[in-house]
RODREN-470595 format. One record per atom (N, C-alpha, C): residue number from 1; atom name; z, x, y. Coordinates in steps of 0.02 Angstrom, whole numbers, plus 50000, padded with zeros to 5 digits. Atoms other than C-alpha are relative to their C-alpha. Example, Ala and Ser with C-alpha at 12.3 -4.5 7.8 and 13.67 -1.06 7.14 Angstrom:
<nodes>
{1 "N" {50000 50045 49941}};
{1 "CA" {50390 50615 49775}};
{1 "C" {50000 50045 50060}};
{2 "N" {49997 49958 49941}};
{2 "CA" {50357 50684 49947}};
{2 "C" {50037 49961 50055}};
</nodes>
This chain:
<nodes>
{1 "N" {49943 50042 50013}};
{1 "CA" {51079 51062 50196}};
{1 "C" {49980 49945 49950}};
{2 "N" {50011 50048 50044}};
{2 "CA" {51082 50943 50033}};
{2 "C" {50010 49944 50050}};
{3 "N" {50012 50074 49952}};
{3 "CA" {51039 50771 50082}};
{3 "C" {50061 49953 49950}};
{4 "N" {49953 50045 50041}};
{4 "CA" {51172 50641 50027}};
{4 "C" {49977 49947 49989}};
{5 "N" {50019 50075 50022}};
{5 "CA" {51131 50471 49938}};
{5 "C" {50052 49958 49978}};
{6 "N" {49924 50046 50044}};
{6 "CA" {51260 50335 49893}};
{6 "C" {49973 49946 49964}};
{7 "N" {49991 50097 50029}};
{7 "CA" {51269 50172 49791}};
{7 "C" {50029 49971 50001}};
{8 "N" {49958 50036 49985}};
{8 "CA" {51351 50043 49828}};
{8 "C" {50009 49949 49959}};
{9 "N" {50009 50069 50057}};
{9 "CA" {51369 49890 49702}};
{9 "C" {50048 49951 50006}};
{10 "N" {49930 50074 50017}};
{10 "CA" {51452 49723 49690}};
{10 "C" {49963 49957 49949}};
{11 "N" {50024 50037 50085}};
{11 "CA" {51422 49650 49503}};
{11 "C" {50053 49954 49999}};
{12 "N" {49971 50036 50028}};
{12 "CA" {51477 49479 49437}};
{12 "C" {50028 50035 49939}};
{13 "N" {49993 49993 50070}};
{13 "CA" {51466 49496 49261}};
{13 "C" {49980 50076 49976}};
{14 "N" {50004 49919 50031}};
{14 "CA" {51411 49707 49237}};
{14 "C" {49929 50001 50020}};
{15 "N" {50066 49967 50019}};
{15 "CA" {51215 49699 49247}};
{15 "C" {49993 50044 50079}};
{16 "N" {50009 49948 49931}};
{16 "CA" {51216 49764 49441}};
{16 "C" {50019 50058 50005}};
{17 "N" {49978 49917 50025}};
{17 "CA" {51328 49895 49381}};
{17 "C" {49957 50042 49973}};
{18 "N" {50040 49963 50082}};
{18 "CA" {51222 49937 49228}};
{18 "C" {49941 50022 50043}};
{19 "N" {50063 49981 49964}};
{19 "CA" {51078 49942 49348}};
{19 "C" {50012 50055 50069}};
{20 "N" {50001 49960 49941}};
{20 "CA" {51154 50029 49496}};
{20 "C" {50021 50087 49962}};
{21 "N" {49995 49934 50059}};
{21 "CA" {51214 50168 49343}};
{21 "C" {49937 50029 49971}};
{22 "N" {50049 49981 50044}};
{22 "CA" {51055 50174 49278}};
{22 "C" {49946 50037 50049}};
{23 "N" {50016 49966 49940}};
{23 "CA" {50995 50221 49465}};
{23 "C" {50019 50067 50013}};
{24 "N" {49949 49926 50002}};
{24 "CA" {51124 50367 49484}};
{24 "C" {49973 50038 49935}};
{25 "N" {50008 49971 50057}};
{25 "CA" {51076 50418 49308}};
{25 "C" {49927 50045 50003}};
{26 "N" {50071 49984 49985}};
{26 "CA" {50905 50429 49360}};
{26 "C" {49994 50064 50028}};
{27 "N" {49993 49948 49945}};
{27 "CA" {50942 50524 49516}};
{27 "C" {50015 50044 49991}};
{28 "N" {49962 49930 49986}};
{28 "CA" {51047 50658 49464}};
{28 "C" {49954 50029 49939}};
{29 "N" {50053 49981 50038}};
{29 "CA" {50919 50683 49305}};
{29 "C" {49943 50053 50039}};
{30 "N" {50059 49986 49961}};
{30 "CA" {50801 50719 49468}};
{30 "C" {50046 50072 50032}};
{31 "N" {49972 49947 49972}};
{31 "CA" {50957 50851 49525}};
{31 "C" {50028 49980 50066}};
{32 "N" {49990 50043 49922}};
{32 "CA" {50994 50720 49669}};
{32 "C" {50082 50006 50011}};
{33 "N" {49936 50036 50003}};
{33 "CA" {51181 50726 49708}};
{33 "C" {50030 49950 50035}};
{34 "N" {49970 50092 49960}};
{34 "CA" {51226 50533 49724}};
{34 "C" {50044 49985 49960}};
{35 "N" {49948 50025 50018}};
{35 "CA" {51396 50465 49726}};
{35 "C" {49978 49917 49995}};
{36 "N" {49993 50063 49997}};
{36 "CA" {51412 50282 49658}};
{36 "C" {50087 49980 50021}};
{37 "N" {49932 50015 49957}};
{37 "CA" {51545 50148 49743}};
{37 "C" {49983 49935 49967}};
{38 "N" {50004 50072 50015}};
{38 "CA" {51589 49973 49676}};
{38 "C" {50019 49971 50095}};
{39 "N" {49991 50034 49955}};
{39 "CA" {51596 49867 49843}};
{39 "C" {50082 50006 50036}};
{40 "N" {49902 50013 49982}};
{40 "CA" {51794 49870 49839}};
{40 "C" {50018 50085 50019}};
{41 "N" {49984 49941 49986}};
{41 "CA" {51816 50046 49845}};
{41 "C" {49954 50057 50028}};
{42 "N" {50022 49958 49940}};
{42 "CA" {51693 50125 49977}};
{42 "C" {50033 50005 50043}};
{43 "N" {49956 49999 49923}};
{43 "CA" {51791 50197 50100}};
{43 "C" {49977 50063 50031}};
{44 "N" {50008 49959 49957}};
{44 "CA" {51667 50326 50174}};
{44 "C" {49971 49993 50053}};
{45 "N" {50051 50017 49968}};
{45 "CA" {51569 50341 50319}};
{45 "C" {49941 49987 49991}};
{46 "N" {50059 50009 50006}};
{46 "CA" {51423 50244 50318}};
{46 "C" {49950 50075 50020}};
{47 "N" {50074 49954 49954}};
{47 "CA" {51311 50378 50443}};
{47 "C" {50023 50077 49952}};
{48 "N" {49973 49926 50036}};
{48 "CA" {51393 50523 50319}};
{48 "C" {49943 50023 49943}};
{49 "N" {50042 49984 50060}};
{49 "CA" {51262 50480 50203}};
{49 "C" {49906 50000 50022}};
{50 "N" {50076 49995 49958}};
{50 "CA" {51051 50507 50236}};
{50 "C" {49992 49933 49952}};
{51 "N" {50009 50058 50034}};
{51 "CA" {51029 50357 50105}};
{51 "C" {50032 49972 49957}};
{52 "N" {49937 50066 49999}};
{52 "CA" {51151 50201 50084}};
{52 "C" {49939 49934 49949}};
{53 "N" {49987 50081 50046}};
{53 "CA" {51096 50071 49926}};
{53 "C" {50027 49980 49982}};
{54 "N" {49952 50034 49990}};
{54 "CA" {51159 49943 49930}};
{54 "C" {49961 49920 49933}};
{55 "N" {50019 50030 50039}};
{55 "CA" {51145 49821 49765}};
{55 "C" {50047 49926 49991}};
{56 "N" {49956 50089 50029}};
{56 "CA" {51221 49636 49738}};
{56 "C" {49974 49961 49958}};
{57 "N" {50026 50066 50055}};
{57 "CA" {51209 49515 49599}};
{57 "C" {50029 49917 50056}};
{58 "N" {50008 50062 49997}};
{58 "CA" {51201 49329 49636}};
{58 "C" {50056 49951 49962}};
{59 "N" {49975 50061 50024}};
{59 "CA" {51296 49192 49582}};
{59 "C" {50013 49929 50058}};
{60 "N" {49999 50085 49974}};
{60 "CA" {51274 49007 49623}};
{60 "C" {49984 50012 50070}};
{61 "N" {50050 49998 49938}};
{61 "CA" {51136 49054 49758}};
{61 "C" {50027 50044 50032}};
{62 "N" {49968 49936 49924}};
{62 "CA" {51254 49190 49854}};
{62 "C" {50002 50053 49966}};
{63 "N" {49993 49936 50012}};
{63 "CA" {51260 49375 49864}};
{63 "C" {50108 49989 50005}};
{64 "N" {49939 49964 49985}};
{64 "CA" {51451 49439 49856}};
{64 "C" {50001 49981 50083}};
{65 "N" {49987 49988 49929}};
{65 "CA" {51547 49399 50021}};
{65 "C" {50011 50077 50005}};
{66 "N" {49977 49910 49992}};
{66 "CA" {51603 49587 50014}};
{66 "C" {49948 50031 50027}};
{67 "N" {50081 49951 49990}};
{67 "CA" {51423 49645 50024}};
{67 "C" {49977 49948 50066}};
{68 "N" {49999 50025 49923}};
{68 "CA" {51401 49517 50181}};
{68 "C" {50014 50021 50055}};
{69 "N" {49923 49977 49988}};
{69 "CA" {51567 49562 50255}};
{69 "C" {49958 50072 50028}};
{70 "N" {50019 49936 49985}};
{70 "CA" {51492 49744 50226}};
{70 "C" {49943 50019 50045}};
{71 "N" {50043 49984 49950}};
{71 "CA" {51344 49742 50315}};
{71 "C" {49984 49965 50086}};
{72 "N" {50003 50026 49911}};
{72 "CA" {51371 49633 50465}};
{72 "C" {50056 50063 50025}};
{73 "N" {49952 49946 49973}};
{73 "CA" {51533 49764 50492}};
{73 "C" {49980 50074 50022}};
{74 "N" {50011 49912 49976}};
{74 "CA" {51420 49926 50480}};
{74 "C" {49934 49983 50000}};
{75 "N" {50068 50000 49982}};
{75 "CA" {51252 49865 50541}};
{75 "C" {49967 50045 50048}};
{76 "N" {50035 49936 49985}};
{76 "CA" {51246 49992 50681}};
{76 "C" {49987 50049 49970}};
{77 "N" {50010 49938 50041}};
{77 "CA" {51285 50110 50578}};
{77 "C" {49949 50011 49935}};
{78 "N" {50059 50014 50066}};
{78 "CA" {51167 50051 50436}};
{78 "C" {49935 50017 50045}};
{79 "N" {50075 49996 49984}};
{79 "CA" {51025 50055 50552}};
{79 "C" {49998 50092 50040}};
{80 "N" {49998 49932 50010}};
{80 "CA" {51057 50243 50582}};
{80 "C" {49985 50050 49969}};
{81 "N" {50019 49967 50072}};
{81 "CA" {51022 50292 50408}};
{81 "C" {49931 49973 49970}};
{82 "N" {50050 50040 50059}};
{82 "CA" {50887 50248 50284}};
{82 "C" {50045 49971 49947}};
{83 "N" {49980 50074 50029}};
{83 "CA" {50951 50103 50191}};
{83 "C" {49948 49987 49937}};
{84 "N" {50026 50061 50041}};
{84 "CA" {50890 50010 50039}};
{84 "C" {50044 49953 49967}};
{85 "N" {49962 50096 50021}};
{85 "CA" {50946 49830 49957}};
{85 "C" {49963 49979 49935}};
{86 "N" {49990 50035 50069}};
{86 "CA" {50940 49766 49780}};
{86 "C" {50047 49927 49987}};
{87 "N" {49958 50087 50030}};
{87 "CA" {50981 49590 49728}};
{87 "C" {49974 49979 49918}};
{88 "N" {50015 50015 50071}};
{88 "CA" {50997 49541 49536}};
{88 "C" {50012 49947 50005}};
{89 "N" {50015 50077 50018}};
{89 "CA" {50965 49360 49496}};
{89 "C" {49994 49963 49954}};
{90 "N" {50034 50008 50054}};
{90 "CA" {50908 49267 49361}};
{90 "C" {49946 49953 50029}};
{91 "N" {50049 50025 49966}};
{91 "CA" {50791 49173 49486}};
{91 "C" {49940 50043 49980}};
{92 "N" {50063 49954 50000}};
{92 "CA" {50704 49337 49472}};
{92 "C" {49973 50017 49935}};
{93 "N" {50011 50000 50061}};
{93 "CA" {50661 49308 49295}};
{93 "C" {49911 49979 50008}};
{94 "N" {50039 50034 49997}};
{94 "CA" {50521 49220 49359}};
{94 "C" {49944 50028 50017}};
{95 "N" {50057 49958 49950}};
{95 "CA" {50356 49317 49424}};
{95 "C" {49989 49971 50059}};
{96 "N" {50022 50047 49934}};
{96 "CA" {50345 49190 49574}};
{96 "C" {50057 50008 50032}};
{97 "N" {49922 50000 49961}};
{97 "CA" {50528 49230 49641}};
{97 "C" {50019 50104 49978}};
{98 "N" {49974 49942 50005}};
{98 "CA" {50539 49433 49579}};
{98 "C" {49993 50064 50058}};
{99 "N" {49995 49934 49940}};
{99 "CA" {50500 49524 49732}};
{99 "C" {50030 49981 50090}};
{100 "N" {49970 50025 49932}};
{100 "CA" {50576 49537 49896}};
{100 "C" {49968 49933 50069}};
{101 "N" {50029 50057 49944}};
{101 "CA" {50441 49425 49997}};
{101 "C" {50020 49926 49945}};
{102 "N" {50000 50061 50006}};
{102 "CA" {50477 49299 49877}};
{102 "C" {50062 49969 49960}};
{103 "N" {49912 50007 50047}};
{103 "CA" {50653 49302 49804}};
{103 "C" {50048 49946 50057}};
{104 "N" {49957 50045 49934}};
{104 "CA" {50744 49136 49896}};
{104 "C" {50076 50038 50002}};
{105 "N" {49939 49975 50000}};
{105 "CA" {50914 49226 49870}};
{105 "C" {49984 50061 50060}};
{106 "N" {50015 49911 49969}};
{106 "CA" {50864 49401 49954}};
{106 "C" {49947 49964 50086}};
{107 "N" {50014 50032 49917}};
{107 "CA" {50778 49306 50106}};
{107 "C" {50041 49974 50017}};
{108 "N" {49950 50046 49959}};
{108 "CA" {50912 49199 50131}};
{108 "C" {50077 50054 50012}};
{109 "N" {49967 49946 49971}};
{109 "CA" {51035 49343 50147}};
{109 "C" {49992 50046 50039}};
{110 "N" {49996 49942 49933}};
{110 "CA" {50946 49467 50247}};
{110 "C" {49994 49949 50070}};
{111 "N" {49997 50054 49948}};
{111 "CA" {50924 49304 50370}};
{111 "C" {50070 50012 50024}};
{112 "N" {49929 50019 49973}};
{112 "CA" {51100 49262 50375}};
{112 "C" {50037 50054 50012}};
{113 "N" {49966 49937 49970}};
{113 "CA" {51154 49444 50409}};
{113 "C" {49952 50035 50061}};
{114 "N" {50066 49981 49940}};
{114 "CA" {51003 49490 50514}};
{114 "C" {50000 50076 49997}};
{115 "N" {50004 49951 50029}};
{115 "CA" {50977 49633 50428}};
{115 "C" {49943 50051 49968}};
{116 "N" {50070 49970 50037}};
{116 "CA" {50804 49749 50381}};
{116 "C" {50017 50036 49982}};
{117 "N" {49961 49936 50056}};
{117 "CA" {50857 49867 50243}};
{117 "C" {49914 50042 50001}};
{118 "N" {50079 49945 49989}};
{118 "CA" {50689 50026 50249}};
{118 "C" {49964 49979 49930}};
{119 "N" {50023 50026 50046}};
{119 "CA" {50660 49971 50087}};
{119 "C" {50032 49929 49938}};
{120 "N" {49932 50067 50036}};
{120 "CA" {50721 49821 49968}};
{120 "C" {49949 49992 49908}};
{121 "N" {50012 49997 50053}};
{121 "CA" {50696 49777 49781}};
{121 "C" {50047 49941 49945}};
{122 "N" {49953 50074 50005}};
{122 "CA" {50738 49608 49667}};
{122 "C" {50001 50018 49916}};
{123 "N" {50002 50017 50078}};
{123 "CA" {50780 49617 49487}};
{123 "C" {50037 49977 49955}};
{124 "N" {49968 50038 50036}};
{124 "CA" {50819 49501 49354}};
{124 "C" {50053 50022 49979}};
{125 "N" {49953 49995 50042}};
{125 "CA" {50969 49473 49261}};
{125 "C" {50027 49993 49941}};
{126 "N" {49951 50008 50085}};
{126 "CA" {51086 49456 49106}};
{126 "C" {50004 49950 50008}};
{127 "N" {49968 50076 50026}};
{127 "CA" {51096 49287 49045}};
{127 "C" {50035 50010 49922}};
{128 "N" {49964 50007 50047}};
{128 "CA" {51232 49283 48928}};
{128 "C" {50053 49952 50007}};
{129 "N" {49986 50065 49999}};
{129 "CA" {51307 49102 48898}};
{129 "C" {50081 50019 49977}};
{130 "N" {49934 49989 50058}};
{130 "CA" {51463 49188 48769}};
{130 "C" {50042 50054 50059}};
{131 "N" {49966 49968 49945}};
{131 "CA" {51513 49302 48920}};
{131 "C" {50033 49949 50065}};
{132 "N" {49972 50048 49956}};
{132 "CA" {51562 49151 49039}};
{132 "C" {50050 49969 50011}};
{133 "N" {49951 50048 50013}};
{133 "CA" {51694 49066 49087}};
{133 "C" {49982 49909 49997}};
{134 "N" {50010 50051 50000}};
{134 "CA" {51694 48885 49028}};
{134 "C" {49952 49960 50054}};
{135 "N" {50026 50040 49957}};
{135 "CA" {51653 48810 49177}};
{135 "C" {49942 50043 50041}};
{136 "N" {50059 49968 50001}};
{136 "CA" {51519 48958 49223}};
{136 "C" {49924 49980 49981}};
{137 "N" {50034 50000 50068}};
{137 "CA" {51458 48935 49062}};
{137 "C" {49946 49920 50011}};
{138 "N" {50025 50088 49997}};
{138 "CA" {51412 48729 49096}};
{138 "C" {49972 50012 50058}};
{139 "N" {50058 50006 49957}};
{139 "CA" {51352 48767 49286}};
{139 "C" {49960 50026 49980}};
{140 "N" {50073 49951 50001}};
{140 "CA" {51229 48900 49219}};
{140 "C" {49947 49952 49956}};
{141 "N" {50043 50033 50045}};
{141 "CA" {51166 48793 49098}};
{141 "C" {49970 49939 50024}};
{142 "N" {50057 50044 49969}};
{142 "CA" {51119 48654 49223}};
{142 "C" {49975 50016 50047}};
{143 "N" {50042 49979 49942}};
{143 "CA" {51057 48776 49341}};
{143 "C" {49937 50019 49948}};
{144 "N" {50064 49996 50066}};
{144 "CA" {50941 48818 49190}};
{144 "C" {49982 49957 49970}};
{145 "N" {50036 50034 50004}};
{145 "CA" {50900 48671 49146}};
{145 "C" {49961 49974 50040}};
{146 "N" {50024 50011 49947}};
{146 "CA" {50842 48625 49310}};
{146 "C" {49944 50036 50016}};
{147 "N" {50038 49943 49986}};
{147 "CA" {50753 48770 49310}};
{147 "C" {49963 50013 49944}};
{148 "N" {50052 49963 50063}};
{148 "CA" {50673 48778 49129}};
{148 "C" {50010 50046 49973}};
{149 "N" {49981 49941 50045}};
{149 "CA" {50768 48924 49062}};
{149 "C" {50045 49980 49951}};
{150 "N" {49969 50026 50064}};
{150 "CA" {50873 48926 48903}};
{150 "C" {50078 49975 49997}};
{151 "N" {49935 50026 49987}};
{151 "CA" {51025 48822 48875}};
{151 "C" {50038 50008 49958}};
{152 "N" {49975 50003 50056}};
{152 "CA" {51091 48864 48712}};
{152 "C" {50058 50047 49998}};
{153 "N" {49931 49965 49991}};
{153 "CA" {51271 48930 48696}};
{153 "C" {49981 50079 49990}};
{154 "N" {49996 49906 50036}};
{154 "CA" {51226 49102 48596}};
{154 "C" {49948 50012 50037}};
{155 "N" {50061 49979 49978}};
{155 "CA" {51091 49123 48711}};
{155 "C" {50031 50081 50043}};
{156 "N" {50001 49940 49985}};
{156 "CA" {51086 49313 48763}};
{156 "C" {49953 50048 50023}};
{157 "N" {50083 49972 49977}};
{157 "CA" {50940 49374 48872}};
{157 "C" {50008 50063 50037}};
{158 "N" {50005 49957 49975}};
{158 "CA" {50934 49542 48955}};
{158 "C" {49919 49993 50040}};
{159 "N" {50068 49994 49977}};
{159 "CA" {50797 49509 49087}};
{159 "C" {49989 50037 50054}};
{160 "N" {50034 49961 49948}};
{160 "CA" {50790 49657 49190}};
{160 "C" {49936 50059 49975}};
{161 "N" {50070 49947 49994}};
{161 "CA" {50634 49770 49216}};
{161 "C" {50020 50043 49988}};
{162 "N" {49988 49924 49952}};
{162 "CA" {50692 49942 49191}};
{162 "C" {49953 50048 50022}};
{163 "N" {50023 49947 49956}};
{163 "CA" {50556 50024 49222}};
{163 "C" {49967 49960 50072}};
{164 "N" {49990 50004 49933}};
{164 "CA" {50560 49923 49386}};
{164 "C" {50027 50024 50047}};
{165 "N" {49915 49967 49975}};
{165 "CA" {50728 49997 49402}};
{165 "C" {49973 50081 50020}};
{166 "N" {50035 49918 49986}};
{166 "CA" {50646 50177 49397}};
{166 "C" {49949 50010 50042}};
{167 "N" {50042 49992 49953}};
{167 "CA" {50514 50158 49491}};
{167 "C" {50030 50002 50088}};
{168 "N" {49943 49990 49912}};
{168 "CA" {50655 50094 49648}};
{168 "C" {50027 50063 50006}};
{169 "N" {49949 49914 49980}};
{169 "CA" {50748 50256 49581}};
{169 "C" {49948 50042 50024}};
{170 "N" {50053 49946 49997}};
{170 "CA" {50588 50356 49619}};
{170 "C" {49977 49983 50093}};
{171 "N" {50019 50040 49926}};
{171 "CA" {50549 50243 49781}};
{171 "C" {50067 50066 50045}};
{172 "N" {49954 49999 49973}};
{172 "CA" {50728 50291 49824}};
{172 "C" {49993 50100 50034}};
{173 "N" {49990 49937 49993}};
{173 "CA" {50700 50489 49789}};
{173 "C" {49949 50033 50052}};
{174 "N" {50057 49989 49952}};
{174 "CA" {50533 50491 49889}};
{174 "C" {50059 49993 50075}};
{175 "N" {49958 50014 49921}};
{175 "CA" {50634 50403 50047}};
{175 "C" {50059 50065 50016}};
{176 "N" {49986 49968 49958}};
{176 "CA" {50761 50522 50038}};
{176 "C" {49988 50058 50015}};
{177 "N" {50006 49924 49993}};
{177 "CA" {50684 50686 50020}};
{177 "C" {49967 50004 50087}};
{178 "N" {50024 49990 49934}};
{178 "CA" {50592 50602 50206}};
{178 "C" {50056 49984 50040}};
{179 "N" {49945 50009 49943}};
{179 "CA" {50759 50539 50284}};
{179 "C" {50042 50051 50020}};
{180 "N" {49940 49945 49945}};
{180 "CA" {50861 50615 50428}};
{180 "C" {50043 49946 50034}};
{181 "N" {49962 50042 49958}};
{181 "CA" {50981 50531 50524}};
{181 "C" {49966 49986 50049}};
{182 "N" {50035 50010 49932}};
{182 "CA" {50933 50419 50662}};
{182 "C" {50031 50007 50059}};
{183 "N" {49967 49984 49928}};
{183 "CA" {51039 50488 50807}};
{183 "C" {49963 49994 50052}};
</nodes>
């Protein structure tokens, strides 16, 4: 019996997309058949699938309530399956904040959901200042200044890893060729 894999995504601005696409892209390259889901429109059974990732971008220190929401609602059922968790940031720009033991965003969410995903994975984000809305545009720039990153209107950074990104897709393909349901 083919093993099923899903994705799940909730993107601000596109890069969680771009990254949870670039996952699927991976996968089915490998012959994997995985359906992707934006956050709003999953409506299957969690336990339907042998492995459930699950990806959120950040803004102004929080994951997506949706992706909260989602896993306090299907936590039995999450812990049934093999699971993994992705958080995009621009915290995680940093080498001292890019991995799960040390990403303050991605601890402070699996806390407040009480939540152990089988595997987890943190990677930077898109800083693009000309994509914002006004008032975006001005908090990001004193959360970056605060922080030592760039403040300049045309500023346009693409700071994810991808071959971080491939290596999770590869993490991901190992886990599920070993997952079974946990009945």
């Amino acid at each position: 019996m083919e093993k099923k894999l899903g994705i799940i995504y909730s993107s601000v601005d596109g890069q969680t997309k771009k990254i949870a696409e670039a996952l699927l892209q991976d996968l089915r390259e490998q012959k994997v058949a995985a359906k992707l889901y934006s956050i709003e429109d999953f409506e299957e059974q969690v336990t339907d699938f042998d492995l459930l990732i699950i990806g959120a971008g950040v803004r102004y220190g929080k994951h997506n309530i949706r992706v909260r929401k989602f896993v306090l609602n299907n936590k039995e059922s999450l812990s049934r399956i093999t699971t993994a968790f992705f958080s995009v940031n621009l915290v995680a720009r940093k080498s001292d904040r890019n991995s799960p033991g040390t990403n303050p965003y991605l601890i402070k969410f699996l806390k407040e959901v009480n939540w152990k995903p089988d595997f987890m994975a943190v990677f930077a984000g898109k800083l693009d200042y000309r994509a914002y809305s006004m008032l975006d545009r001005i908090m990001i720039k004193l959360i970056m200044k605060f922080t030592h990153g760039p403040t300049k209107s045309d500023t346009c950074i693409e700071y994810t890893n991808w071959e971080s990104v491939r290596e999770f897709g590869e993490l991901s393909l190992k886990q599920l060729k070993g997952a079974s349901s946990r009945y």
